[in-house]
N, C-alpha and C positions, 0 to 999 in steps of 0.2 A: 261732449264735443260741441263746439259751436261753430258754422258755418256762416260766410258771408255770401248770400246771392244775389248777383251784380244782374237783372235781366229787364227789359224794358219793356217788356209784354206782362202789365201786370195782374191779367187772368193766370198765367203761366207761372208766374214769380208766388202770387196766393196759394196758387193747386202745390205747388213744388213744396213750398214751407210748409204747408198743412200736412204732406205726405212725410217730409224729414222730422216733423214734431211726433208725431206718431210713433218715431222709431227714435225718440227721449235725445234729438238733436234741436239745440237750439237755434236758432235761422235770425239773424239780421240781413233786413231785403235794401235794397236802393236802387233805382231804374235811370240813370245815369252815370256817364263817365267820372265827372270830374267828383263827385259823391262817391264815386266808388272806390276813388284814389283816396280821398280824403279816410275813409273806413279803413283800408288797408293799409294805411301809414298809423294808423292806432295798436297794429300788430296785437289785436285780440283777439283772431279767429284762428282757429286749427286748417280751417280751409275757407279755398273761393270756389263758389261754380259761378263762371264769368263766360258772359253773351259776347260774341266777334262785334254782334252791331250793334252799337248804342251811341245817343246824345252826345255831340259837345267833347266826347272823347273815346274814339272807339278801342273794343276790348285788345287789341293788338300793340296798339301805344301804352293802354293800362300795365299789361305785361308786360314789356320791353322798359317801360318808368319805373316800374316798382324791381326788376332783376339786377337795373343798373343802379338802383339804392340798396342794393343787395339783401334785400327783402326776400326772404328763402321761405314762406307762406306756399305751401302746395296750389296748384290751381289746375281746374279743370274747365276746358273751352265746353260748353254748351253751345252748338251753332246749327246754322241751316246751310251753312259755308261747307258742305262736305266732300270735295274735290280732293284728289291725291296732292294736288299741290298743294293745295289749304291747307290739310293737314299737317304735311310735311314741316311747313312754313311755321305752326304755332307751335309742335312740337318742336323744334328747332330754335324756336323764341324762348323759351321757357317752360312752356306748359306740360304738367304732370300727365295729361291725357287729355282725349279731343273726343267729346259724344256728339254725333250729330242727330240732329231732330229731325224727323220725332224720333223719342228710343223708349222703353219700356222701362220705370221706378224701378224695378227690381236692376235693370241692368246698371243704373245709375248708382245704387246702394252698396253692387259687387266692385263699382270701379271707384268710391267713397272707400269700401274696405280694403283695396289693393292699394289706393294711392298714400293711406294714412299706414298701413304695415310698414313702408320704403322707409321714413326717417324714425319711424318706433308706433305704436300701437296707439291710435287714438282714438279706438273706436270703446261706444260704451258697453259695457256688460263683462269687460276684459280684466279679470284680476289682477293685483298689484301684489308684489310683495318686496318690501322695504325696513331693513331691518327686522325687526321683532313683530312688524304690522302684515298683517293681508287685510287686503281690500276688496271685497266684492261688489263691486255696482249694479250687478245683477240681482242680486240677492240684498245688496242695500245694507251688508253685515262688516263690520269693522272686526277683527277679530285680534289678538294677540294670546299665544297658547291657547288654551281652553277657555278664556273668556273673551266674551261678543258682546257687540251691541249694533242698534240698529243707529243712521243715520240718519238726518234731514234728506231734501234734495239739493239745500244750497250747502249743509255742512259738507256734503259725499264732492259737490262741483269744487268745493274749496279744498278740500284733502286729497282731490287727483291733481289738481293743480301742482300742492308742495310737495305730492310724491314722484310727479313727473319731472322735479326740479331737487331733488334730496341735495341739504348743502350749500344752497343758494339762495342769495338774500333776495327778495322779492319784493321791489316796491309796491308802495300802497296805490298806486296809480295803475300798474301792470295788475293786478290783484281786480281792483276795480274793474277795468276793461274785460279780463279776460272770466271771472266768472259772473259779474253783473249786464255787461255791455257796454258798446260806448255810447248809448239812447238812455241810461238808468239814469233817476234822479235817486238813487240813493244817497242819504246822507253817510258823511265819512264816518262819524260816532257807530252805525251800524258794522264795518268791516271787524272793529273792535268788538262788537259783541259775538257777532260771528266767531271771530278768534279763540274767546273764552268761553264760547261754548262747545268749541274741535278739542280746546284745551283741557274740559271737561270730560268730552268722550277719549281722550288718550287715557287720563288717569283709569276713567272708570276700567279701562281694560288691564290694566297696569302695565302701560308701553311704558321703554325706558325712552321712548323717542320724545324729543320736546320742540316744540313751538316756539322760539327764541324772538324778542323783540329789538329791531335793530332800528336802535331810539333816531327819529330824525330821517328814515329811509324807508323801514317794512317789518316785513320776517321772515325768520327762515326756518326749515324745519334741520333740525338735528339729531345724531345717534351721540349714545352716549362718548364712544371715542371722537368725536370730533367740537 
């Protein structure tokens, strides 16, 4: 899972990312509005935990901007704004839930796992099964019948990717962002090697699924009927 955290207190923004790294989420931080828009129009992250008050463009226009480009990215208010009307008002705006500060990580982590179950499961350690394939991220085990293997971290971020998308072509730019970042300098020649080495761990298991190259756009993963 990768996470975008929009907060402008950044003791707050450090302690928060150190605590979602711990729990194998990846965290890109920005402590302003219009930064924060800019990230969110990159549609790389699974989620926002987004501050009511920040710089230059506060988290309530960020919401209301990003619903009316119909930007369907989950987001949760983080605030000190905790009034029933407050509330009311950003659930009402858009927002997948509202924590007010201060709250306890663990409270934060159960309303991360409730808001990411509502459009499908994005949380990590959550098995897959897709076609002929299971996935474990827990256990870091690719398995097809009786034969397994272990994964990278980046090959395991790349094959949730195309099993959360079975069927669909996936540009090399969406590809990028969403398991690199949109702060990587990776060079493009690596997503290809990435690629041949997912395509390595299918054979070794003997999936029938394949990794099709969709020359001029991306890839997409395939069953054999399709």
């Amino acid at each position: 899972m990768r996470i975008l955290l929009i907060e402008d207190d950044r003791m707050l923004c450090h302690s928060l990312a150190l605590q979602l790294e711990k729990q194998n989420i990846s965290v890109d931080m920005c402590h302003d509005g219009e930064n924060g828009l800019y990230y969110i129009r990159e549609k790389a992250h699974d989620l926002i935990l987004l501050d009511r008050m920040l710089p230059g463009m506060d988290g309530m226009q960020i919401l209301r901007t990003m619903r009316r480009e119909q930007i369907i990215t989950p987001v949760i208010f983080l605030t000190a704004l905790g009034s029933l009307e407050e509330r009311i008002t950003g659930l009402d705006c858009g927002a997948d839930d509202y924590i007010v500060k201060p709250f306890a990580f663990e409270e934060l982590m159960a309303r991360i796992r409730c808001v990411c179950r509502r459009p499908r499961d994005l949380t990590e350690g959550t098995t897959q099964m897709i076609g002929d394939l299971t996935w474990s991220p827990e256990q870091n085990q690719l398995s097809c019948g009786m034969n397994t293997c272990t994964l990278s971290k980046r090959e395991g971020e790349l094959l949730t990717l195309f099993l959360n998308h079975p069927g669909q072509t996936l540009p090399r730019a969406t590809i990028l962002l969403r398991v690199w970042g949109p702060d990587s300098e990776i060079e493009d020649g690596n997503l290809d090697n990435y690629i041949h080495f997912l395509r390595r761990r299918l054979k070794s298991v003997r999936s029938t699924m394949a990794l099709k190259t969709i020359r001029g756009v991306g890839y997409r993963l395939e069953t054999p009927e399709s």
